[in-house]
N, C-alpha and C positions, 0 to 999 in steps of 0.2 A: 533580149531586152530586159530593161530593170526596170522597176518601180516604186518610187518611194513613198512613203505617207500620204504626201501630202502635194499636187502637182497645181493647186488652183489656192491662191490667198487674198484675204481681201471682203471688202474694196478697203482701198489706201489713199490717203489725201496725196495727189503726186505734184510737183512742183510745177509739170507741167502738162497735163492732160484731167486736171479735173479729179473727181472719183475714178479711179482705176483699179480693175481686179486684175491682178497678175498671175503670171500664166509661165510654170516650171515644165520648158521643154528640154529641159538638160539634166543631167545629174547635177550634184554640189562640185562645183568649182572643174568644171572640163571645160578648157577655152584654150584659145590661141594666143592669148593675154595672160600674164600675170600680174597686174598694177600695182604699182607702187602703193597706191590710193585707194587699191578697193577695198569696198565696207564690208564684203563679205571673206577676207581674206586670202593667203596666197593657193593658187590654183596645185589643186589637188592632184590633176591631170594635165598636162599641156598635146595641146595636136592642133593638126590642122584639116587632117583627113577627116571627111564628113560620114556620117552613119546613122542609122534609125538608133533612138534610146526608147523613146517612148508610143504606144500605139498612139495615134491622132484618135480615135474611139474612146480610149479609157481618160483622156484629158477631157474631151467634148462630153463625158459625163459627167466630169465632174464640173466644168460649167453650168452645165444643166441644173445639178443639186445644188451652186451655189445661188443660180439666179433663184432659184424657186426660194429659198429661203431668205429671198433680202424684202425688207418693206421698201413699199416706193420711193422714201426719202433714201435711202441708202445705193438703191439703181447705179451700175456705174457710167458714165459718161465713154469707159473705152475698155478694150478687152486687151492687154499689156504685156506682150511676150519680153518679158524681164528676167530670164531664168537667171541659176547660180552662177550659168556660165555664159559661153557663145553660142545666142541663138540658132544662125546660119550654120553651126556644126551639125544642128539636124536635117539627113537628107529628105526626109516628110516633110519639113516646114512647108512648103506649097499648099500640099494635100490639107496642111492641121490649119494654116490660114484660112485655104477655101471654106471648112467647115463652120471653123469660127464667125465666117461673116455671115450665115444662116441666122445668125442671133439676131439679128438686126442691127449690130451695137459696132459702132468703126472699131478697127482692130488696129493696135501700132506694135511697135517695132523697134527696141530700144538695141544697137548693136554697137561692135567696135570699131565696122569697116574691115575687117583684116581680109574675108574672104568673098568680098565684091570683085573681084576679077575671077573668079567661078563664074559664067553665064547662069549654069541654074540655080547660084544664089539671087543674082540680079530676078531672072525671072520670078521664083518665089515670093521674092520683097514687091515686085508690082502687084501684086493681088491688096497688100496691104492701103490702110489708109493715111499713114501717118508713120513715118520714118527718120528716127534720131540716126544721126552718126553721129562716133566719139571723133574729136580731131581737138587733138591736145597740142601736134605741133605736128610739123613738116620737117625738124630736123632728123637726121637718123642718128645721132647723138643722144639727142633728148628724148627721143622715142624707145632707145634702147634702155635709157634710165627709168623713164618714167611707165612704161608700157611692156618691158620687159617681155619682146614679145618673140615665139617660137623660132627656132633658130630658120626654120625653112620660108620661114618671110622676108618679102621684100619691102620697105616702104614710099618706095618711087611706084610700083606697080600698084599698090594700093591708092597711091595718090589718082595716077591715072584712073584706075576703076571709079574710085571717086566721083571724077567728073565727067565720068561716060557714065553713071549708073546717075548723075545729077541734071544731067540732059534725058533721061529716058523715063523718069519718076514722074506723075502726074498727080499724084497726092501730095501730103504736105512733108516739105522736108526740114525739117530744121538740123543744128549741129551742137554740138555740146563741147566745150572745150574746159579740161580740169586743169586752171594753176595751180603749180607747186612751187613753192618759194625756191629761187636757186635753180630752177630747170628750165623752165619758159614758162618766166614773167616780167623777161626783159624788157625794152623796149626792142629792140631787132627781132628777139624771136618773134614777139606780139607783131610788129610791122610785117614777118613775111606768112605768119598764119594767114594776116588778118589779106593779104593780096590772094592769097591761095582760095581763100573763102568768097573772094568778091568773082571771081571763075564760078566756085558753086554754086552759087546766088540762092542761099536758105531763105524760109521763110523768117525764121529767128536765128540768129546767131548767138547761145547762150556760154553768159563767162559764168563756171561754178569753181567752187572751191570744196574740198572734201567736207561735208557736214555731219558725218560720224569717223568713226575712229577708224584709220588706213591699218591695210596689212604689215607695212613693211614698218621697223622702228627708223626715225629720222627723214619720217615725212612731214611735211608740215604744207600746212595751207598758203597761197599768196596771201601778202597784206593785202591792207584796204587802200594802200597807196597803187598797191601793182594793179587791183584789179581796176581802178579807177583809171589808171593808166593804159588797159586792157580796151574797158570801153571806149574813150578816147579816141583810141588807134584805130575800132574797128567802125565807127560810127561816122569817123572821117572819111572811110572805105567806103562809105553808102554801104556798110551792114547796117539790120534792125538789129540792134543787137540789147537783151537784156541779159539783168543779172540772175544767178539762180546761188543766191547764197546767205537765206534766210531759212528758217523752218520751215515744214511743211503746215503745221498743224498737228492737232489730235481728233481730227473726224475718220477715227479709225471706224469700221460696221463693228455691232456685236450682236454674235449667237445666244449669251447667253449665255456661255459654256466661255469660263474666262479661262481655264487652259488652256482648249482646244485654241481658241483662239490669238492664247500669247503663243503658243507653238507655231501655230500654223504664218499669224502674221512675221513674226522677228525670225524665223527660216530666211525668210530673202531683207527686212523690211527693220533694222533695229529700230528701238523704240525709247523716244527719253522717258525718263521718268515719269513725270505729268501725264503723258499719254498713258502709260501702263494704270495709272491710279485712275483716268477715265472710266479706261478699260473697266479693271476693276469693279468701280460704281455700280455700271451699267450689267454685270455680274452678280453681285452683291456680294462676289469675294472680298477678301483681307489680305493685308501683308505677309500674312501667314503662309497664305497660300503661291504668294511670291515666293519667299524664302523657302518654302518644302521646294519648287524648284532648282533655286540657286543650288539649295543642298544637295537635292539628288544630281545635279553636274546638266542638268538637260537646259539651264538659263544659264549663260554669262553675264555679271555685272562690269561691266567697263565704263570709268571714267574719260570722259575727252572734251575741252576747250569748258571747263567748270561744271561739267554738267554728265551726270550718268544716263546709260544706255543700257538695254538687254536686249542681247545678240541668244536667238536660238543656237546650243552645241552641235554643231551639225556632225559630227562622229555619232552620236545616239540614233541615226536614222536607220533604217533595215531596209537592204537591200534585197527583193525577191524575185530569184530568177523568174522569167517567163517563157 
């Protein structure tokens, strides 16, 4: 097994879970996805075969050190298994859930779907409280474009797992669907997600649009016509369906330690600008101490839709056998 720096970040204002501490049970970028759209760019690794990376022990401590140092304004509302890649690639996630829920604090579940026709994925994810799936579309066209996913997948078996793993959930489930201008934000594509989804019956049905910078060049976001169009369609369906395609905010937590903490946050969690100068404040660092970042290579500055971001370099991380 490996270990990286840093396996717990946070808490993060999340779009939709409140204050959230996230929780690296993957390496950077090992998934059965490579999206077109992801904020953390293209996958480093691709599989599908499931494996231990990291002990569930050396994570649950470092939960431990993060709750002890939060003041009680900062407490998170949910414990957020959001790694760099595909959670369910880890075959402990059962074991690292159980432990997590000792905290007291609901635990969720942010995934791709790709490996829910695993039974002991399924089983795994029922321990949890709160379970996103991606479902960007049902075509295998557009799923190939946009999701770009492992050659040994199927996406009709995924669909099915779906909605056998959507009748056997008893926490909350919602979905999460990313337009991309030109892939599916048609009307048809939107009309036959939006039937697929009405089989799943989410508690929310979320339309987003990429809100930091995509991996891949000649991505772009759906307009505000598509996604208007989006909800429409799914709302008609008797989905709840909301939008997820504004800011999050800047209630980022701080240690105090405004490194550690642009490090530790912008690993999984980029950060616009505004937020970083919070940050800062509440540090009582400088731009100075930005910029010695940038220079030494460990901060990326990227511009996207008018506005900059700093993305952690994640090549700079050390890997240490175990």
């Amino acid at each position: 097994m490996t270990v990286l720096e840093q396996l717990v970040f946070g808490p993060v204002p999340s779009r939709r879970l409140g204050r959230s501490i996230g929780i690296n049970n993957i390496p950077h970028k090992i998934c059965s996805y490579s999206c077109a759209y992801c904020q953390i760019g293209k996958a480093v690794r691709m599989q599908v075969k499931r494996q231990p990376f990291f002990l569930p022990e050396a994570i649950i401590s470092q939960v431990q050190q993060k709750l002890a140092g939060l003041n009680a304004s900062d407490y998170p509302d949910y414990l957020t298994l959001v790694p760099d890649g595909e959670p369910t690639l880890d075959i402990l996630l059962g074991e690292l859930i159980a432990k997590l829920k000792t905290f007291g604090i609901p635990v969720a579940v942010i995934t791709n779907s790709s490996l829910l026709d695993v039974n002991d994925v399924q089983d795994a994810l029922m321990q949890a409280d709160y379970i996103s799936l991606k479902m960007d579309t049902v075509d295998p066209l557009a799923w190939k474009h946009i999701n770009k996913p492992h050659k040994e997948l199927n996406i009709n078996s995924i669909l099915q797992s779906v909605l056998a793993f959507s009748k056997r959930f008893k926490g909350e489930l919602v979905t999460e669907s990313m337009l991309i201008k030109g892939e599916n934000d048609s009307g048809d594509q939107l009309s036959v997600l939006a039937d697929f989804l009405q089989q799943v019956k989410p508690k929310i049905a979320y339309i987003a649009i990429p809100p930091r910078p995509p991996a891949f060049e000649n991505t772009y976001p759906a307009d505000e016509t598509a996604v208007t169009l989006a909800y429409d369609i799914f709302t008609r369906r008797g989905l709840s369906a909301e939008l997820l395609t504004g800011y999050e905010g800047n209630a980022f937590a701080s240690s105090g330690n405004f490194i550690d903490d642009i490090l530790s946050i912008t690993a999984v969690h980029p950060m616009r600008k505004d937020a970083v100068l919070e940050l800062m404040a509440h540090a009582n660092a400088t731009e100075m101490d930005l910029e010695q970042l940038v220079n030494k290579g460990l901060i990326k500055r990227i511009s996207f839709s008018g506005q900059d971001f700093y993305l952690r370099k994640f090549n700079n991380y050390k890997n240490i056998e175990k």
